[in-house]
VOTORSE-630978 format. One line per 4 residues: their letters; for each residue x negated, y negated, z negated of N, C-alpha, C. Coordinates in pm, whole numbers, plus 50000, padded with zeros to 5 digits. Atoms other than C-alpha are relative to their C-alpha. Last residue first. Example, Ala and Ser with C-alpha at 12.3 -4.5 7.8 and 13.67 -1.06 7.14 Angstrom:
SA = 50082,50119,50006,48633,50106,49286,50077,49891,49927  49911,50119,50000,48770,50450,49220,49910,49880,50000
//
This chain:
XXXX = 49868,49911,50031,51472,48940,50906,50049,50085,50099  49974,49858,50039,51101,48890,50954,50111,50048,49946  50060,49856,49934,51033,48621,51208,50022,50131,49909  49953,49960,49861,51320,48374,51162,49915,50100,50030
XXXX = 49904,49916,49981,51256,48395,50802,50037,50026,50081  50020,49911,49883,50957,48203,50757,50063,50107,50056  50041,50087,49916,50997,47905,50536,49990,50100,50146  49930,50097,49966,51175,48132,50309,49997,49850,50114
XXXX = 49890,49991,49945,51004,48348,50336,50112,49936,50037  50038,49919,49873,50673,48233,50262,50131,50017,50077  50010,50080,49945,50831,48049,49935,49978,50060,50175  49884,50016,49954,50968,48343,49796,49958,49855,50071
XXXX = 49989,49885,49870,50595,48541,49841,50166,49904,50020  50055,49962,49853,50460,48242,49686,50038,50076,50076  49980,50184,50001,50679,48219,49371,49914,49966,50122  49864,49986,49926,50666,48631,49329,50045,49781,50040
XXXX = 49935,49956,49923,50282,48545,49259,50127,50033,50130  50030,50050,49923,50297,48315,49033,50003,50058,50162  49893,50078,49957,50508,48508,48844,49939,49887,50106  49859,49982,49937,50337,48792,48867,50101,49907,50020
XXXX = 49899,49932,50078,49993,48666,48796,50110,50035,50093  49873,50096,49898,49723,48572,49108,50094,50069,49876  50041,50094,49999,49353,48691,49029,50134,49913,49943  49933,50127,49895,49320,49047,48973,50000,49881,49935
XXXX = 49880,50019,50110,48997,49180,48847,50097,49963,50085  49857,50103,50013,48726,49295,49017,50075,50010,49930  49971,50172,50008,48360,49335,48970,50081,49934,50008  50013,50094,49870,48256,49615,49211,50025,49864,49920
XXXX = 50051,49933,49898,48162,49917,48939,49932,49890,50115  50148,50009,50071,48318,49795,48593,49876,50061,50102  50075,50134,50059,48625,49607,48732,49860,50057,49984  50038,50094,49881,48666,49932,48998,49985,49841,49915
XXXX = 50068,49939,49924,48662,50154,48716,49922,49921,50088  50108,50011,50032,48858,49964,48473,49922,50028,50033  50091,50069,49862,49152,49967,48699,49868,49988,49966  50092,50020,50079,49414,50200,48466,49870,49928,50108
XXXX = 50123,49922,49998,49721,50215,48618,49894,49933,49943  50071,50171,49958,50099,50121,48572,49844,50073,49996  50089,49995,49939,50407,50421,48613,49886,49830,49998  50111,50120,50021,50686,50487,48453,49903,50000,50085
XXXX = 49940,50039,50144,50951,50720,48619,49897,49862,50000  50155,49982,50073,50773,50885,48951,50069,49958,49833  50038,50084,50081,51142,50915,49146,49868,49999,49936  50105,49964,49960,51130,51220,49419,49958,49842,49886
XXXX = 50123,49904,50054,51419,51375,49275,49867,49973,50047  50014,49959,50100,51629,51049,49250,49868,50123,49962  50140,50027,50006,51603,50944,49594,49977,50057,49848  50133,49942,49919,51828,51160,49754,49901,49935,49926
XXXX = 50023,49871,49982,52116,51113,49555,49853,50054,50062  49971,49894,49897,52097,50766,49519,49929,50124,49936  50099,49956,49945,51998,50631,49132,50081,50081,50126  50072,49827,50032,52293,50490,48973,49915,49969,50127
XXXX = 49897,49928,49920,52361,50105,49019,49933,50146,49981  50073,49901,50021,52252,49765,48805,50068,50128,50055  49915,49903,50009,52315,49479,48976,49951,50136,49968  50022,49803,50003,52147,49211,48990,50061,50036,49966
XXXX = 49931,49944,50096,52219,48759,49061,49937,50160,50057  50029,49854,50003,52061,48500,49283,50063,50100,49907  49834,49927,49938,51993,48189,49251,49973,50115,50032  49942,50027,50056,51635,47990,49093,50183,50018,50076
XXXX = 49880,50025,49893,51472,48190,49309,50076,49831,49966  50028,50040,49902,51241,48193,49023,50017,49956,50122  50064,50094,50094,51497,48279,48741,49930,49885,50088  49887,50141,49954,51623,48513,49038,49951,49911,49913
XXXX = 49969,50049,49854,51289,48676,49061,50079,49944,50024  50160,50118,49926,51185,48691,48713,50024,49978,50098  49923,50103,50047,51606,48906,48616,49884,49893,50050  49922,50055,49952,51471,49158,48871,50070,49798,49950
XXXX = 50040,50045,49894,51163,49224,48701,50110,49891,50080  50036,50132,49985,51357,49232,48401,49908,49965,50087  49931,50074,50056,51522,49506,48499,49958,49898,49974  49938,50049,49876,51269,49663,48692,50114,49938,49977
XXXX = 49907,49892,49950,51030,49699,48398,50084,49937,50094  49854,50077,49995,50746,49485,48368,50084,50113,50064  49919,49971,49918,50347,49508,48341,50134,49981,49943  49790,49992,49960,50132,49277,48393,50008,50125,50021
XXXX = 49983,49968,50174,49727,49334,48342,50161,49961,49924  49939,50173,50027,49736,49441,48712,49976,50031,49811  49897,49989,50109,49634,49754,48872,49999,49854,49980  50005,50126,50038,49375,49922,49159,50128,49963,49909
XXXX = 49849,50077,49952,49273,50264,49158,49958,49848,50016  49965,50117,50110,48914,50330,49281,50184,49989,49976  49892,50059,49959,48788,50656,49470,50051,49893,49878  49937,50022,50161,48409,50643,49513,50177,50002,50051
XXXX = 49981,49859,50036,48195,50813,49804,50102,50012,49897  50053,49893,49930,48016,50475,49854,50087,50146,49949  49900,49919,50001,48178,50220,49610,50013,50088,50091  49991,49884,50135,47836,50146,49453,50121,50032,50075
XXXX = 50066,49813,49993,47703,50034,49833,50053,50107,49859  50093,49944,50114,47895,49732,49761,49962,50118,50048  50106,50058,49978,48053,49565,50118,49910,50042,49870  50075,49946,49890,48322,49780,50193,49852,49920,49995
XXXX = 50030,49907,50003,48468,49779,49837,49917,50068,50122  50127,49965,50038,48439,49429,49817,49952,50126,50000  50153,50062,49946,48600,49348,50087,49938,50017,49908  50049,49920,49821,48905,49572,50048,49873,49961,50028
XXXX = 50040,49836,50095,48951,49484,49638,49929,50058,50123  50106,49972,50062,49001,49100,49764,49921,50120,49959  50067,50032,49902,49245,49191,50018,49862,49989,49975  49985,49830,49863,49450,49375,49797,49899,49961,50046
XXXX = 50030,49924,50067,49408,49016,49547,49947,50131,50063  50089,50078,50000,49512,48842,49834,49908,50049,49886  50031,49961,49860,49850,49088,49870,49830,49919,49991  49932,50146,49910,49956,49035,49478,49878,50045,50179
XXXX = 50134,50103,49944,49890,49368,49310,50045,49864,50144  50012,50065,49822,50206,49510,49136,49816,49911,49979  50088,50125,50013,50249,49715,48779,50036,49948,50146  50031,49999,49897,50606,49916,48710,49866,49891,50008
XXXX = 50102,50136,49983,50790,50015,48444,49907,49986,50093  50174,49956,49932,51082,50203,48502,49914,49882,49994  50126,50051,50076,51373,50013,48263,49858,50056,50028  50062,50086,49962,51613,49981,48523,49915,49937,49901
XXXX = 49908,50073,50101,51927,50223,48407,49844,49873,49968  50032,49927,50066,51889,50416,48766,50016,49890,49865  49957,49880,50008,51855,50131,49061,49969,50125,49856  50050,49954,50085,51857,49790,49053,50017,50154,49989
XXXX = 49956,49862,50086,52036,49637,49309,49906,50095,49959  50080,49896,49988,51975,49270,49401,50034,50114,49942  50041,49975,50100,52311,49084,49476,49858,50111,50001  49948,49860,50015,52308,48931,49800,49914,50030,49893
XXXX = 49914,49967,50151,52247,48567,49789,50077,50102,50027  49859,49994,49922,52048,48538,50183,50105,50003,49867  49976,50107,49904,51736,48455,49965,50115,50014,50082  49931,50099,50028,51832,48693,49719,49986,49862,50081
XXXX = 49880,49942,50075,51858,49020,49915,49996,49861,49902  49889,50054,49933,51545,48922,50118,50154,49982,49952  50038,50131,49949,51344,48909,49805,50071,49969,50105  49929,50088,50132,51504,49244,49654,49972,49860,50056
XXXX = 49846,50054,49965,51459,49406,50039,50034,49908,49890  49950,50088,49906,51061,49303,49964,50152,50020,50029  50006,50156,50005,51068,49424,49642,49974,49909,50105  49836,50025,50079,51170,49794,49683,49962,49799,50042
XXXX = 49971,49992,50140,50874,49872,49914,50120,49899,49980  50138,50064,50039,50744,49915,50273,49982,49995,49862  50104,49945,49984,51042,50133,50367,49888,50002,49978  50093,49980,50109,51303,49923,50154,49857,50100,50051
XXXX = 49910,49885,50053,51465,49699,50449,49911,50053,49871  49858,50003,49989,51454,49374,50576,49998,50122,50016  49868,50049,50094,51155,49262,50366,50148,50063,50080  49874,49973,49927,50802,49389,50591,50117,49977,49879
XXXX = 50026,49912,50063,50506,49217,50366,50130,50035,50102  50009,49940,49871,50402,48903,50544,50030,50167,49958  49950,50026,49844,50383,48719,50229,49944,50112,50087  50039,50169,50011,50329,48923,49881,50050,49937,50170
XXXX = 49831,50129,49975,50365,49237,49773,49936,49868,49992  50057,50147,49921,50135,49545,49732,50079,49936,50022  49925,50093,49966,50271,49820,49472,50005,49832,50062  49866,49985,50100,50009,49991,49385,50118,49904,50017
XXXX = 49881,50107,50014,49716,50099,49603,50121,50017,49937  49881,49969,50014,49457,50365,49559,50079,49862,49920  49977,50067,50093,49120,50245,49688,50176,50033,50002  49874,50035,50004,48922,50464,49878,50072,49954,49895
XXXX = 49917,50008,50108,48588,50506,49987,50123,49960,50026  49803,50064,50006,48393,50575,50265,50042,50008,49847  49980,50042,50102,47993,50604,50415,50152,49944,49955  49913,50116,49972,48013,50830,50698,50017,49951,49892
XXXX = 50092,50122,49996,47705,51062,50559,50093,49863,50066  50068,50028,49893,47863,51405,50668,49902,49829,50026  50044,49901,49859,47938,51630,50401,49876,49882,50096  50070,49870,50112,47990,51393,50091,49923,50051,50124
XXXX = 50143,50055,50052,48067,51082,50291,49931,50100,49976  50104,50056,49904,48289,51260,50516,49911,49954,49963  50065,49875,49958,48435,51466,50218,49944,49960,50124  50148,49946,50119,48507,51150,50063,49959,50105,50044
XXXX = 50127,50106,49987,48730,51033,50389,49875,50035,49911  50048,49991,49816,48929,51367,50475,49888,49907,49911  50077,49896,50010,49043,51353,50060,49861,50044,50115  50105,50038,50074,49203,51046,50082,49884,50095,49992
XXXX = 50060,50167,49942,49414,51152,50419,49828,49969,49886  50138,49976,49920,49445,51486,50213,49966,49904,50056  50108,49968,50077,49622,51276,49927,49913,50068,50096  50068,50133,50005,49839,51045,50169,49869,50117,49914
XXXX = 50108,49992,49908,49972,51394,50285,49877,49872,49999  50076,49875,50005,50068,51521,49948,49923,49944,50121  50110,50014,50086,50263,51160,49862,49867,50117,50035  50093,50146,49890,50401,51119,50210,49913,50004,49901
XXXX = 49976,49957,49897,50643,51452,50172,49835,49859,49988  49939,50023,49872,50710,51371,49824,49874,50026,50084  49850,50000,50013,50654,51386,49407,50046,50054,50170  49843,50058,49877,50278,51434,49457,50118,50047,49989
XXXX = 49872,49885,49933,50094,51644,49185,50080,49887,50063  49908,50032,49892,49716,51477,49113,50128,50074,50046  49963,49938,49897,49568,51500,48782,50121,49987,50063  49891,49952,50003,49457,51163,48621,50041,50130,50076
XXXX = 50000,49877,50083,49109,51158,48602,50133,50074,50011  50014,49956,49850,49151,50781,48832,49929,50171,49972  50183,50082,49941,49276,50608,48541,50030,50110,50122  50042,49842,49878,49686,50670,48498,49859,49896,50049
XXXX = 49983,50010,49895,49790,50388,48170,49940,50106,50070  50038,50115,49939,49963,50606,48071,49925,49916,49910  49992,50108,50137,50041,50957,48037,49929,49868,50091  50020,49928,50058,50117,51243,48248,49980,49909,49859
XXXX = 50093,50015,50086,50246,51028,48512,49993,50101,49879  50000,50110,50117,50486,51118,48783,49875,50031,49881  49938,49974,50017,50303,51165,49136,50106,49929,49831  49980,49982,50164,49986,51090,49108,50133,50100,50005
XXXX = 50062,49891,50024,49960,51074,49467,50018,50042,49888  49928,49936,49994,50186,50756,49471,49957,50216,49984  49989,49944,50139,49937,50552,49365,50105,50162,49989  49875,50010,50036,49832,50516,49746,50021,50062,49814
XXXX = 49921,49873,50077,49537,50523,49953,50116,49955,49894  49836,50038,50062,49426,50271,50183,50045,50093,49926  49934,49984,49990,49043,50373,50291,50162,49935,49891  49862,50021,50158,48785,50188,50293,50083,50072,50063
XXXX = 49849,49988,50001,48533,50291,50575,50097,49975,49905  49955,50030,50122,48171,50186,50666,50163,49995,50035  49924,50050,50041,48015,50263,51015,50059,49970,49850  50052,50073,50078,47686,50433,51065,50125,49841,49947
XXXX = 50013,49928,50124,47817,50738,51205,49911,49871,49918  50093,50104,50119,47905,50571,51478,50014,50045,49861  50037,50103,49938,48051,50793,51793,49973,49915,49947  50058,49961,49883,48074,51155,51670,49924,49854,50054
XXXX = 50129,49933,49953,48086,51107,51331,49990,50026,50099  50116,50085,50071,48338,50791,51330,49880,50114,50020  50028,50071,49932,48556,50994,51580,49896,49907,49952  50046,49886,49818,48592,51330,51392,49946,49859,50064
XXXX = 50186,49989,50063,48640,51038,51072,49968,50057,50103  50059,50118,50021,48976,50897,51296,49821,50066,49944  50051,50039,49886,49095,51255,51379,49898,49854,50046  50128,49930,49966,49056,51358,51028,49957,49979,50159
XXXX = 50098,49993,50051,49294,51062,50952,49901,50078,50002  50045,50128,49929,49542,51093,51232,49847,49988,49902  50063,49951,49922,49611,51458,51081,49942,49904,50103  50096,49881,50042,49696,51365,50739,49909,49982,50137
XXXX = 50077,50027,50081,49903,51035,50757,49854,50090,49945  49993,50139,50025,50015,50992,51079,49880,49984,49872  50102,50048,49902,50056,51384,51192,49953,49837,50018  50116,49911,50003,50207,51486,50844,49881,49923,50111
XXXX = 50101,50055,50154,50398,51190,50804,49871,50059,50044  50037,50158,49967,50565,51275,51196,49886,49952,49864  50133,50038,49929,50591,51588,51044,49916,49901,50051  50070,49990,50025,50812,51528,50782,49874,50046,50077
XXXX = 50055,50018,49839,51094,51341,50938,49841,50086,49955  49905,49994,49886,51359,51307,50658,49892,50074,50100  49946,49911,50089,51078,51354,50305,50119,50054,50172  50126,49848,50028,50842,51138,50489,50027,50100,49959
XXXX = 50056,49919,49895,51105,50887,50564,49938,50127,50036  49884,49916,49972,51223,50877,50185,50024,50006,50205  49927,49861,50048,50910,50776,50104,50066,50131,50055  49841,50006,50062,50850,50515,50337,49938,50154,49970
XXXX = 50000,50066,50198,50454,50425,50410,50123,50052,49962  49880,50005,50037,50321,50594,50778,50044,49965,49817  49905,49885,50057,50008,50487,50777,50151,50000,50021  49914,49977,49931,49723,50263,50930,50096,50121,49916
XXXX = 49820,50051,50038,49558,50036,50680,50105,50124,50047  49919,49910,49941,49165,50219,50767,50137,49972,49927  49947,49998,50102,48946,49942,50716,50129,50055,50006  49870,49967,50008,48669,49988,50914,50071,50022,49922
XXXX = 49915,49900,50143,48331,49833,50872,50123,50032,50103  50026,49960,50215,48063,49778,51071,50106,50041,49942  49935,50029,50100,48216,49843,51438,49883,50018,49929  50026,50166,50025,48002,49910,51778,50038,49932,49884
XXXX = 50107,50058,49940,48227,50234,51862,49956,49845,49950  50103,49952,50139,48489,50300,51615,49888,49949,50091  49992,50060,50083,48775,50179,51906,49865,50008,49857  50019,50147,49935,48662,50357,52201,50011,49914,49867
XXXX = 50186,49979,49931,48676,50746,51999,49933,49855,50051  50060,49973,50068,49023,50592,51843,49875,50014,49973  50001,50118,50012,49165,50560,52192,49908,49985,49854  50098,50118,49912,49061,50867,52278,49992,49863,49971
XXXX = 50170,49947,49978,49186,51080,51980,49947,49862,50060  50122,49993,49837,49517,50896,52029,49921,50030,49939  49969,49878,49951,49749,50968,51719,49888,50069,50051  50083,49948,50095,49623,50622,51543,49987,50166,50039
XXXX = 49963,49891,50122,49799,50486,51822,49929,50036,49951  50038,49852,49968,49701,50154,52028,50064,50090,49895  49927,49915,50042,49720,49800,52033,50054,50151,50060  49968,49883,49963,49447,49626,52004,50090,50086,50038
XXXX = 49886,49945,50005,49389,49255,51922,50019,50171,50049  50043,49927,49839,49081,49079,51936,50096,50120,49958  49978,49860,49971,49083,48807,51609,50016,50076,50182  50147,49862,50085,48938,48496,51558,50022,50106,50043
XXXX = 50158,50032,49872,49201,48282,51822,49863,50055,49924  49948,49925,49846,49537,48460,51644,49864,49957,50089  50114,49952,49950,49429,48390,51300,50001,50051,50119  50123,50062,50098,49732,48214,51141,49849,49945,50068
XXXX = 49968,50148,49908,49960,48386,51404,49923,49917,49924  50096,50080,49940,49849,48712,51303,49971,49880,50019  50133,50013,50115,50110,48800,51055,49907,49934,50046  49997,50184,50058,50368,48659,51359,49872,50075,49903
XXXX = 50068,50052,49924,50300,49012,51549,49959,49842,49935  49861,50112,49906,50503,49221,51320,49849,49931,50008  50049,50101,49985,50363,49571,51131,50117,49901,50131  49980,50133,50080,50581,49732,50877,49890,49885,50104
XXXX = 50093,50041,50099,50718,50012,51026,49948,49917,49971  50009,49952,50160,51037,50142,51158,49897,49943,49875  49896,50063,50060,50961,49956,51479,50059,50009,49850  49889,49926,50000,50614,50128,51521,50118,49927,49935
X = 49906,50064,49908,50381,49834,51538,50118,50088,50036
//
């Protein structure tokens, strides 16, 4: 609920009379200590996500993404050590690829500021299982997209500003000569990988990527979204200054792990997909521009 960041109050609105609302910091110790109490699972979302935040402001990352997370397990072993934890982890650890597709062998060198601290984050949780019996895993996410995804800027990711950017018909801009290739997991899919990973005892201690059997460079990504749009137009534009050195290049991953472990696959293609997330918005634009 930090303004900068990606949560908004409408997501709920669906599920607003199931749910029991909180809102608190991941910072707080105390609050944290109250919160774990009484829980089965936890499904630890909370992070700082922008890049090129994490690179500006780098403590803030640090104390969000590193040091919130050992304060969170500290609080699972003190006050329910019989909880269950997924964690959110990030492809971005990788850094750039060594070869592809990147299984979960791959060695780890973070490009950025958010990639190093997302990796102790991951690290905190398996060494709670290992050590201390908080049963956790983590599932390294890849480019999540779909409704309710933050769009009016790029902190969350590129393809929600590209989605606001042609629904208002501003050209999308492509950055660098827009043949990085890139996989995505449709948000319902995400959701799918979360429940099963808290509910198999095999993904105990495990870290899983997740991936697609799409993939697509950002060039013709771009060109699938106006096609779909059906309006819209790209632009192809050098790589900013700043973001260039923390670029990954290619990048799509290897998921066979978590098919041959928990059983998933994704569900939802890319074009189907981006054809739901422009509908969403379009019907729902007063809450997230």
């Amino acid at each position: 609920m930090i303004p900068e960041y990606g949560g908004n109050l409408h997501n709920l609105h669906p599920i607003i009379e199931r749910v029991r609302l909180n809102i608190a910091d991941v910072r707080d110790e105390h609050s944290m200590n109250f919160l774990v109490q009484s829980q089965d699972y936890l499904f630890n979302l909370a992070g700082q996500t922008s890049h090129m935040d994490s690179m500006r402001d780098p403590y803030t990352d640090l104390d969000i993404n590193c040091r919130s997370q050992l304060s969170i397990l500290e609080s699972c072993r003190k006050y329910n050590t019989g909880i269950k934890v997924v964690y959110a982890s990030t492809r971005q650890i990788y850094g750039k690829p060594d070869y592809l597709p990147v299984d979960e062998r791959h060695l780890l060198h973070p490009t950025d500021v958010n990639g190093v601290n997302k990796m102790a984050g991951e690290w905190y949780h398996i060494l709670y299982n290992n050590v201390y019996g908080i049963r956790a895993c983590a599932l390294r996410l890849t480019n999540t997209y779909g409704p309710r995804m933050r769009v009016k800027d790029a902190r969350q990711t590129f393809l929600g500003i590209w989605i606001k950017r042609v629904i208002d018909g501003e050209p999308i801009q492509v950055w660098g000569d827009g043949r990085q290739i890139r996989d995505f997991t449709y948000a319902d899919d995400c959701v799918d990988a979360l429940l099963l990973a808290a509910s198999e005892p095999a993904a105990h201690g495990q870290i899983f990527n997740l991936g697609s059997d799409e993939t697509i460079n950002l060039r013709d990504l771009a060109g699938l979204l106006v096609e779909i749009a059906g309006e819209g137009q790209y632009e192809i534009i050098p790589y900013p200054a700043d973001r260039k050195p923390i670029d990954i290049g290619d990048y799509y991953g290897d998921y066979r792990l978590i098919r041959g472990r928990l059983g998933w696959t994704p569900q939802i293609g890319l074009r189907e997909g981006l054809a739901r997330t422009l509908a969403f918005y379009r019907a729902n634009r007063e809450y997230y521009w």
